[in-house]
N, C-alpha and C positions, 0 to 999 in steps of 0.2 A: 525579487525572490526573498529578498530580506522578510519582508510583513509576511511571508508563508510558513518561513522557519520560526518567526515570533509566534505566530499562531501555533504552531508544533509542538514550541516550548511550551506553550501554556498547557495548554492540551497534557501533553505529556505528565507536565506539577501537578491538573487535576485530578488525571488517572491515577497518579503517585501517593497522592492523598488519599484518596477512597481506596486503595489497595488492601490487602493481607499480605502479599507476600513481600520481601528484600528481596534485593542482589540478584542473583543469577536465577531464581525462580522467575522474578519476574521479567528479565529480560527473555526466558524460555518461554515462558506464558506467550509474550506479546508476539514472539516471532509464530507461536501456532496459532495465534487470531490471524494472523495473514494466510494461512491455509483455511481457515472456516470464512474470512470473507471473502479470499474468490473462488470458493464453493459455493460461497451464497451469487457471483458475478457468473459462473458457469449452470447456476439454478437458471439466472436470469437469463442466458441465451437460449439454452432449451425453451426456456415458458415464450419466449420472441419468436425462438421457430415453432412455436406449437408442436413438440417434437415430446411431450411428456402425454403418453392415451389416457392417462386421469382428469389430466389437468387442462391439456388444449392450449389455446393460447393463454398465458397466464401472466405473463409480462408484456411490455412493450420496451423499444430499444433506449427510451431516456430511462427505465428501470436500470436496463443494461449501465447503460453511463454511470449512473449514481454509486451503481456497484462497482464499479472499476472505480471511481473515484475514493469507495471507501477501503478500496485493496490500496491503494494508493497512500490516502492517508496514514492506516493501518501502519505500513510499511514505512512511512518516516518517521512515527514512532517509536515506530521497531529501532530504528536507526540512532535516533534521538537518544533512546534508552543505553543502546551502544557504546555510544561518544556522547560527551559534552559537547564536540566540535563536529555533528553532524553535518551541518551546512557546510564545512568547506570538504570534507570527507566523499560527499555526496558531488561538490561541485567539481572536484576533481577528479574522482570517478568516471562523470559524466565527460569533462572533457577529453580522457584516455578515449573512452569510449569514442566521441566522435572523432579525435583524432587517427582511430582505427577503421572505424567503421564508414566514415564519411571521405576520407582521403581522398584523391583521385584515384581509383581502380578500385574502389569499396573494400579496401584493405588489404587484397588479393597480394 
């Protein structure tokens, strides 16, 4: 999971680069590209179910995928921008999480 955070980080310094805004603009910005890309991932389910009378079938479900992957992405940048210590931020998050969620009795 390391080589995924390294890729994040860089990711992150290139958007950082080409940027306009500082500070808190832009960690605002990045957190509402995470609502414009899984609106682009909620486009792409429609277009799978041909569920759009324009359009028809207009996706297919590795579309889907890709768009979740980029909600995803999105969203550890988001995180990245956050903390410097995203990755253990995130991986102890996760853990609470499963430690809740996965428990015996599904955390009931």
């Amino acid at each position: 999971m390391d080589a995924v955070w390294d890729t994040i980080a860089s990711l992150t310094e290139r958007l950082d680069r080409h940027s306009t805004h500082r500070g808190d603009m832009r960690r605002v910005l990045q957190i509402l590209k995470i609502s414009e890309e899984a609106g682009e991932a909620a486009e792409a389910v429609i277009g799978a179910m041909g569920q759009n009378p324009r359009k028809g079938f207009s996706h297919t479900w590795d579309d889907v995928q890709a768009e979740v992957c980029d909600v995803i992405t999105t969203a550890m940048v988001a995180l990245q921008r956050l903390t410097p210590d995203a990755r253990t931020v995130f991986a102890e998050h996760l853990d609470r999480v499963a430690k809740r969620d996965l428990a015996e009795g599904g955390g009931r």
